[in-house]
C-alpha positions in Angstrom: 0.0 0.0 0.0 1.4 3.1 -1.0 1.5 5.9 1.3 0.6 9.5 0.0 0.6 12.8 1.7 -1.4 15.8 0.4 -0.7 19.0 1.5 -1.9 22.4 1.7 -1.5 25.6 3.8 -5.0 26.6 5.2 -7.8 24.5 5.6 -10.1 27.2 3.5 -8.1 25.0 0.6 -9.2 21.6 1.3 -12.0 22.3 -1.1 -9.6 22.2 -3.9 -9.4 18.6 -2.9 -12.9 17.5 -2.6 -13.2 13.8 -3.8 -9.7 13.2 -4.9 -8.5 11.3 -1.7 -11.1 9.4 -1.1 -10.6 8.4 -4.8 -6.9 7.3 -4.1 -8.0 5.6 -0.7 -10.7 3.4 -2.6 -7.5 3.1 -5.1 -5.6 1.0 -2.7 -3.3 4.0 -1.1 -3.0 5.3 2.6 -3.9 8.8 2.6 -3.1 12.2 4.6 -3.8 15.2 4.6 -1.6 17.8 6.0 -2.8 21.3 6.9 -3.3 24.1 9.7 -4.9 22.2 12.7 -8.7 23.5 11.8 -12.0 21.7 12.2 -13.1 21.8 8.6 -9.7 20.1 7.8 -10.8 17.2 10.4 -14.2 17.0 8.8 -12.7 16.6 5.5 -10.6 14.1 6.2 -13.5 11.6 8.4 -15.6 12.4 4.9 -12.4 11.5 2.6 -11.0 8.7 4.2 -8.0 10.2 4.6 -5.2 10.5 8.1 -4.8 14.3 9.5 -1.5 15.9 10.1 -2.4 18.8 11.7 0.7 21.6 11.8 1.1 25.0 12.5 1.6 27.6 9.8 1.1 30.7 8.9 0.5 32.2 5.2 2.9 35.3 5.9 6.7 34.9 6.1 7.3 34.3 9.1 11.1 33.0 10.1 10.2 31.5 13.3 7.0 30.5 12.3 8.2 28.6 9.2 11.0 27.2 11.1 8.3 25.6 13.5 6.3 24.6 10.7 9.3 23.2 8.6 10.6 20.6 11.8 7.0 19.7 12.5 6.1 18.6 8.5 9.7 17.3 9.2 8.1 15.1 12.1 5.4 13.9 10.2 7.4 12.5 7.4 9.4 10.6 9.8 6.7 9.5 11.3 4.7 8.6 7.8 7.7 7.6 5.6 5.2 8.7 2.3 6.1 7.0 -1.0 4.5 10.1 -2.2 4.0 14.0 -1.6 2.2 16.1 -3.3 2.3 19.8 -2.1 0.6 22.8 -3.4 -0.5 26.8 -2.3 2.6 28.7 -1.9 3.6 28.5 1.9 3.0 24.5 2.1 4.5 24.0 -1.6 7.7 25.4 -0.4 8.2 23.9 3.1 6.8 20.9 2.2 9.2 20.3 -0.3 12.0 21.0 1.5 11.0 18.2 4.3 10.0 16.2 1.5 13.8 16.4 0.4 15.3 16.3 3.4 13.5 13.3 4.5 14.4 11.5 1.2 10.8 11.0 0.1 10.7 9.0 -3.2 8.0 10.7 -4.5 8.1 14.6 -4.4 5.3 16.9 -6.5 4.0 20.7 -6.2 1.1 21.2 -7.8 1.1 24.7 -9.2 -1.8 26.7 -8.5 -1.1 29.9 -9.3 2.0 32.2 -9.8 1.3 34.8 -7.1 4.6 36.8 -8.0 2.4 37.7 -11.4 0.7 40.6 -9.2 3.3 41.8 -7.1 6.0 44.1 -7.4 9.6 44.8 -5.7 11.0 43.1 -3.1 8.0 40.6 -3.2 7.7 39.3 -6.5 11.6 38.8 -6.3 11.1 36.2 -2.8 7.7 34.9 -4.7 9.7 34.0 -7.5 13.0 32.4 -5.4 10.4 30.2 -3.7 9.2 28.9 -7.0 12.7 28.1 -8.1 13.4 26.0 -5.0 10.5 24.1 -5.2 11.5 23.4 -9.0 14.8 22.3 -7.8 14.0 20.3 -5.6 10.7 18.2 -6.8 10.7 15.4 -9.4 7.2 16.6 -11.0 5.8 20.2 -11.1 1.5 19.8 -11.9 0.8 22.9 -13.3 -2.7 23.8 -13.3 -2.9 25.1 -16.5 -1.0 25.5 -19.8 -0.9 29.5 -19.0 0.9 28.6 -16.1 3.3 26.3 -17.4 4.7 28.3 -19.6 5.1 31.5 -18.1 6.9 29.0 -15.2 9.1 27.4 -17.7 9.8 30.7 -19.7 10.9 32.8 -16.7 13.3 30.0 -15.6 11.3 29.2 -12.3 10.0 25.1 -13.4 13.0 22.8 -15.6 10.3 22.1 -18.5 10.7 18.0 -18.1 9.6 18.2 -14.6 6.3 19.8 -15.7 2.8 18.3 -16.4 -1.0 19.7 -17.1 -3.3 17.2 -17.2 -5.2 17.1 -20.4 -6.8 21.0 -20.3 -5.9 21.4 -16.9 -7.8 22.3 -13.5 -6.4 21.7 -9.8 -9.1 19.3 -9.1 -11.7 18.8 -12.6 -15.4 19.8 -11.0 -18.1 17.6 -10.0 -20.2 17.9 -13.9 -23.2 15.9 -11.3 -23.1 18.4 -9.0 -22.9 21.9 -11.7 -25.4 20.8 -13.9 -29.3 22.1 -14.9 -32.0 20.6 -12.7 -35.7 20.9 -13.8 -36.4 19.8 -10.8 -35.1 22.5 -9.1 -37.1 25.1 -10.9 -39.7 26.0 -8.3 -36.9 26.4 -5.9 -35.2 28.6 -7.8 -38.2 31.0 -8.7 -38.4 31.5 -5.6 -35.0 32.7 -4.4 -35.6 34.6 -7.9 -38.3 36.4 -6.6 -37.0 36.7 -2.7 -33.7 38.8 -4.1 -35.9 40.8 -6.3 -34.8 39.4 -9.2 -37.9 38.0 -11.3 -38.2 38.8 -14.2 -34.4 40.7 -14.5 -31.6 40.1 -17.1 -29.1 39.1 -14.5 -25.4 39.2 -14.8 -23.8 37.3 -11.6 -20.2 37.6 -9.9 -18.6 34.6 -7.9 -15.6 34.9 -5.5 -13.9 36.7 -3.0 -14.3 40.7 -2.8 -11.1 41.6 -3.4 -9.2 44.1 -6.3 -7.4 40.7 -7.8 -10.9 39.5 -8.4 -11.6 42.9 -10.4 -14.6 43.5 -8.4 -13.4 47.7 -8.7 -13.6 47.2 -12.7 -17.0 44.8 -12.4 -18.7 47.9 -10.4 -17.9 50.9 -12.9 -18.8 49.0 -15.9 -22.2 47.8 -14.1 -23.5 50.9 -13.5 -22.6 52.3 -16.5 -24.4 49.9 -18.1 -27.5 49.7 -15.5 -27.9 53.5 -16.4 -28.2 52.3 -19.9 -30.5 49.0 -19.2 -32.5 47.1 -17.3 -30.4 45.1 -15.4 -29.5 43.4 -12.4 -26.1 42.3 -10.8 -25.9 39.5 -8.4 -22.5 39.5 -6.3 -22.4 36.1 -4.4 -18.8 35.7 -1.7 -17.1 37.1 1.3 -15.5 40.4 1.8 -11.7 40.5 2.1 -11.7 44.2 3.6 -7.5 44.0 4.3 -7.1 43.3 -0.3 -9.2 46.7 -0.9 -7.6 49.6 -1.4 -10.8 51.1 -1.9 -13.4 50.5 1.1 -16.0 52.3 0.1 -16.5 49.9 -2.9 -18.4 47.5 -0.8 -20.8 50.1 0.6 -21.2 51.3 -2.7 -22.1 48.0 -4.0 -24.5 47.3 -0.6 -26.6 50.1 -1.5 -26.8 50.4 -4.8 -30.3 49.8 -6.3 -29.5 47.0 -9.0 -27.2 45.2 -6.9 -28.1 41.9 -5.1 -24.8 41.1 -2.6 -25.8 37.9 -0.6 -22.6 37.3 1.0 -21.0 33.6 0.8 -23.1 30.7 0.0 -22.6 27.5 0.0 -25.0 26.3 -2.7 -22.9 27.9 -5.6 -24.9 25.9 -8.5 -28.2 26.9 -6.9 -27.0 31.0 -7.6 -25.2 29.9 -10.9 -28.8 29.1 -11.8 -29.7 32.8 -11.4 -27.5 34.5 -13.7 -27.9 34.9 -17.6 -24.2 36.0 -17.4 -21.3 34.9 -15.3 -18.5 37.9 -15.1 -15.6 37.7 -13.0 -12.8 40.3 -14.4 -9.9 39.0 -12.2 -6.4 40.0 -12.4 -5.4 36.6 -12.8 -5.9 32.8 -11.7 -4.1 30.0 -11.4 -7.4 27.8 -13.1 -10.6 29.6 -13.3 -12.9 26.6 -12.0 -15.5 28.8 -11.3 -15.6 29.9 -15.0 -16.0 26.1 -15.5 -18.7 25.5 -13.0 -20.7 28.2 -14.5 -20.0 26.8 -18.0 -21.2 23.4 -16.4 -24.9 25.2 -15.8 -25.0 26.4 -19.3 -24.4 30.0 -18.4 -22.0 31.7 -21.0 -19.1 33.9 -19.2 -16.6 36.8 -19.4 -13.6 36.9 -18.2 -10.1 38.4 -18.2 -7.6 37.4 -20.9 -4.6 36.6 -18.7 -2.9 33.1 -17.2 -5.6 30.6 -16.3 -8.7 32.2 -17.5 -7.3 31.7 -21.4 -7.3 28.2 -20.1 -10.5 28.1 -18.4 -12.3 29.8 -21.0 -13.0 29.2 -24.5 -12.8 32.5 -26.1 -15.7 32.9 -28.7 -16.8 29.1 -28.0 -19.1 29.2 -24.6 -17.3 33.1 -23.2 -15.6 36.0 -23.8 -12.3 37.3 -22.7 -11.2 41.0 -22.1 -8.6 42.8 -21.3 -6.9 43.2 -17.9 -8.2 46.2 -15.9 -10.3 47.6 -19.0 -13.4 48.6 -18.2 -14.7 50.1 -21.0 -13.7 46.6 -22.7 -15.8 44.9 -20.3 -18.6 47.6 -20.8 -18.4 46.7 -24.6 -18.8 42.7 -23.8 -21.2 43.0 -20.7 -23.6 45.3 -23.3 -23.1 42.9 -26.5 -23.9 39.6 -24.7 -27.2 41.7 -23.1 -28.4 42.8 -26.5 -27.3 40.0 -28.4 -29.5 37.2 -27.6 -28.2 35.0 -30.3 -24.5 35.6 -29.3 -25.5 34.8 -25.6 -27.7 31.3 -26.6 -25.0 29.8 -28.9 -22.4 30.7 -25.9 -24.6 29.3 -23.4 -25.0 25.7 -25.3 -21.5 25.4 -25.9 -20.9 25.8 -22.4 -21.4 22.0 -20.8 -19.6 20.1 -24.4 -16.6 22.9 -22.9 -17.0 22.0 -19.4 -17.2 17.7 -19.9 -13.2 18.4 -20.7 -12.8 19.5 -17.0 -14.4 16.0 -15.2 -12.8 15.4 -12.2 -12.8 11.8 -12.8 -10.0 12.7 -15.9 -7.8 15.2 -13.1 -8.0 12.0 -10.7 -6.9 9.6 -13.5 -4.4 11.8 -14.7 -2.7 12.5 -11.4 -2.2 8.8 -10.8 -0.8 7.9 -13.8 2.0 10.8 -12.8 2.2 9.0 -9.1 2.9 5.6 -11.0 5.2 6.8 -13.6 8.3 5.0 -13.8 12.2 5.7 -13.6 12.1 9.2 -12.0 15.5 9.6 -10.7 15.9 12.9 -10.3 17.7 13.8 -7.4 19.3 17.1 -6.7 22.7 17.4 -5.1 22.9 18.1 -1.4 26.3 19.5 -1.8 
């Protein structure tokens, strides 16, 4: 029985992992999951099947902090003796490798999420991009996400290109195409959320994920009411707040008040609200894999998003969404008002959307990752000289 430990920084990410170790357990392998002690992360694992690590850590640098975390992920490998790690998000991808090399563990793979040094300047984007290069040194497979990502990786000298994989269009995890799908028998149900936000009878554009500036949540509000002062239309905002990534505050109370905006907060039924929106826009500054570009593909609800890593992965530009440029609202204006006028546009994107999303089952990620954990003669080692 081959042993493999899955790691991640904060629990918030264990979502990225929903289904996959429990797929490996019923495949024969001993599972972990290692993580910031959290109760969500102890949930997960009873519902996966999987054996808790619980560390320490913290997602700023922290010298002492990372030092802790380092000798206790150290511990656990001891302890574990995995035939297999597989380490992503940038704190845990960097630490985790490094016990995974000092510990001599067969088996050592970061799976690339994102490239957070994209957005950041200075000092920074110089550490950001150092702590990709380790991690490339020192694993024997780099899973990158998306194609986007790859290459940007391998072109700025941070991944060696052999070490790197996407599996077949990419995606950290694939998405549940059960789950994100139309359900006629959900139609009374969601009438009548329709009609409790206000929002029968409205042309409904619909935003998913954090509120934050890399989301492009500034760029999503001035090109809304630009174009709610020109149509009828509604805007649906459905995820938490991250006050501390806004440089503008007032945003959010602009957004609360306004009179065609519907902000319900964070909710867990995503495909339930997916099922509101005749158009899914999320202008972000860039992602590692878009999935909820995907998701919202999956329910048959054409999308707009930002033409930069991961989204021109995520997205098929012209085939079930459109792509605009980075930071450009009157760009996004343009698209938000052609896919509200052009019903014909907006239909022949909207049925293209589930054929695009059946590329992204989870089942494929699953089956791709374990043919990467059984590939033969990897022998890459670097030296410890």
């Amino acid at each position: 029985m081959k042993k493999l430990v899955v790691g991640v920084t904060a629990p918030g990410s264990v979502m990225l992992l929903e289904g996959q170790l429990k797929y490996f357990t019923l495949l024969g392998y001993q599972t972990y999951l290692i993580t910031q002690e959290d109760e969500k992360a102890r949930l997960f694992c009873e519902k996966e099947g999987c054996i808790f690590l619980p560390i320490t850590i913290r997602r700023d640098i922290s010298i002492v902090s990372d030092l802790s975390a380092l000798v206790q992920i150290i511990r656990h490998f001891h302890f574990v003796k995995p035939d297999i790690v597989n380490v992503g998000t940038s704190k845990m991808g960097l630490l985790g490798t490094i016990a995974g090399f000092l510990t001599s563990v067969p088996l050592r793979i970061y799976t690339a999420r994102g490239l957070r040094y994209e957005t950041e300047k200075g000092l920074k984007r110089i550490v950001l991009m150092g702590v990709l290069k380790i991690v490339g040194l020192l694993t024997h497979r780099i899973i990158c996400i998306s194609e986007a990502i790859r290459v940007k990786a391998v072109g700025n000298k941070l991944f060696p290109a052999h070490k790197t994989r996407v599996i077949h269009k990419g995606s950290s995890n694939g998405i549940d195409l059960e789950k994100f799908a139309p359900k006629a028998e959900l139609k009374s149900e969601i009438e009548e959320l329709r009609q409790t936000l206000g929002l029968a009878d409205s042309f409904v554009f619909g935003f998913v994920g954090r509120l934050n500036d890399r989301k492009g949540i500034n760029e999503l509000y001035e090109a809304f009411i630009k174009l709610a002062a020109d149509y009828p239309v509604k805007l649906l905002i459905v995820g938490p707040v991250e006050v501390g990534n806004l440089a503008n505050k007032q945003i959010i109370e602009n957004i609360k008040t306004h009179p065609s905006i519907v902000y319900v907060g964070f909710q867990s039924n995503v495909p339930l609200y997916l099922s509101l929106m005749d158009v899914f826009v999320l202008p972000t500054w860039s992602e590692g894999f878009g999935n909820v570009f995907i998701q919202a593909a999956a329910m048959g609800v054409p999308v707009i998003g930002t033409r930069v890593s991961g989204v021109q992965n995520a997205v098929s530009d012209g085939f079930n969404g459109m792509l605009t440029n980075l930071k450009d609202v009157g760009d996004l204006y343009d698209k938000m008002t052609l896919l509200y006028t052009d019903s014909q546009k907006r239909n022949a994107l909207a049925a293209n959307g589930r054929p695009w999303a059946m590329n992204f089952d989870r089942q494929v990620i699953w089956e791709g990752q374990h043919l990467i954990y059984e590939e033969k003669n990897i022998n890459y080692e670097p030296s410890r000289n």
